[in-house]
C-alpha positions in Angstrom: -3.9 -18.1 -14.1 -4.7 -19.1 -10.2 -5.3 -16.4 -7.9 -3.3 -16.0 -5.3 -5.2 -15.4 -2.2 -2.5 -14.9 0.3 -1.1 -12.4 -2.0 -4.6 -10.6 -2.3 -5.1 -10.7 1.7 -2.0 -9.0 1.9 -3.2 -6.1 -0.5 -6.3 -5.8 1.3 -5.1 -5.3 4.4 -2.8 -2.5 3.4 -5.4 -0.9 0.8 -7.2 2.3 2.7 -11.0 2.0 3.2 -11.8 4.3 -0.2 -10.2 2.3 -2.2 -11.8 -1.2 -0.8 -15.2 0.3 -1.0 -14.7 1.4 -5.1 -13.5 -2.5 -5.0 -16.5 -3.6 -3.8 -18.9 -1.4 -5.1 -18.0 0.6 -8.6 -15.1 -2.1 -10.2 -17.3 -5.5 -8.3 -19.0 -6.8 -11.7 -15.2 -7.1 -13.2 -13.3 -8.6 -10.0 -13.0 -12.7 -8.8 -15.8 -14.1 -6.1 -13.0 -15.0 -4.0 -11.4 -11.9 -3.7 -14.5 -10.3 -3.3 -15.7 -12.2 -0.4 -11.6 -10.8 1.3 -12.6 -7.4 0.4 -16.1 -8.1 2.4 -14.7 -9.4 5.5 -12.2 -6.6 5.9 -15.0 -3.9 5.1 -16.7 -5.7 8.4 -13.4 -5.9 9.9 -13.1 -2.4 9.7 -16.9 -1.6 10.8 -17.9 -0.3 7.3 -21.6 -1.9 6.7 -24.4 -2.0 4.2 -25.8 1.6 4.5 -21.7 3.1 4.2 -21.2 0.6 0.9 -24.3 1.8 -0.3 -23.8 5.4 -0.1 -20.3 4.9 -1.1 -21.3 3.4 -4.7 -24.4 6.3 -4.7 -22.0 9.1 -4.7 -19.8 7.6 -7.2 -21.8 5.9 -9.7 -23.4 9.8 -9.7 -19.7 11.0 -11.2 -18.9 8.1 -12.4 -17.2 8.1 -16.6 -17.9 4.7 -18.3 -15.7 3.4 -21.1 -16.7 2.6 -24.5 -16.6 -0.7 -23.4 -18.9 -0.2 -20.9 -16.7 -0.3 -17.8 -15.7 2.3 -15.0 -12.6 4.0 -16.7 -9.9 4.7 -13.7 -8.1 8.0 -13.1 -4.6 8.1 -15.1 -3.0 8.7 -12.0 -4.2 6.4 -9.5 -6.9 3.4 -8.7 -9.7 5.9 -8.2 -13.1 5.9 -10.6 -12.5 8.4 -13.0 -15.0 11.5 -13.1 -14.0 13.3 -16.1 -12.2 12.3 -19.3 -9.5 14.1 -21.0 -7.5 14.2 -24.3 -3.8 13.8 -24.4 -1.3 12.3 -26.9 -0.1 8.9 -26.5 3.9 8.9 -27.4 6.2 7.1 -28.7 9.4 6.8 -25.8 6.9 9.3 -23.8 8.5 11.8 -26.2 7.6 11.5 -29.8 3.7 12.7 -29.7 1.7 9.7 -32.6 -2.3 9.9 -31.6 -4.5 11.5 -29.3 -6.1 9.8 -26.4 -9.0 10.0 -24.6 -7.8 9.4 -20.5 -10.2 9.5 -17.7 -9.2 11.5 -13.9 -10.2 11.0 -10.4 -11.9 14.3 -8.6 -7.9 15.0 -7.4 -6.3 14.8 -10.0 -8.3 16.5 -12.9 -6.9 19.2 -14.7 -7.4 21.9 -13.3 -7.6 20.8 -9.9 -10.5 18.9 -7.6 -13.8 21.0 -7.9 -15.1 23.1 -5.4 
């Protein structure tokens, strides 16, 4: 499958500044060199340097939840690195409960609410 650069320049540029530095940082080892060196160039675009990537990946590797598999696991709800992992059935027509699930959450949306 090709990548489609125009299509990732587009994303880029409408993707906030957290979620380009978890690109570049926590989820680089599993993402194309091309689309890599986008996310780059818009970081610098948008004045975010070395030291701010750096610190960036520091705080979240710190939280971070790895998979079995050994990769970042992502929040159920959105893109974010997930920090804590939760168990929940996986169901048939989201109704009909058949095994239970381990599921990883961002800081917002764990249960419970983000910690204090």
């Amino acid at each position: 499958m090709k990548l489609d650069l125009e299509r990732v320049r587009g994303n880029v540029r409408e993707a906030s500044t957290e979620d380009l530095l978890d690109r570049a940082t926590v989820y680089r080892d599993g993402m194309e060199p091309e689309a890599l060196e986008i996310i780059d160039g818009e970081l610098r675009r948008r004045g975010v340097g070395g030291a701010e990537q750096a610190a960036h990946e520091g705080r979240r590797r710190q939280a971070l939840v790895v998979g079995r598999d050994g990769w970042p696991l992502r929040c159920r709800k959105c893109p974010r690195p997930a920090v804590t992992v939760a168990w929940e059935w996986g169901k048939l027509w989201w109704l009909i409960p058949l095994f239970p699930r381990r599921v990883g959450y961002c800081e917002e949306h764990r249960p419970g609410g983000p910690a204090r």
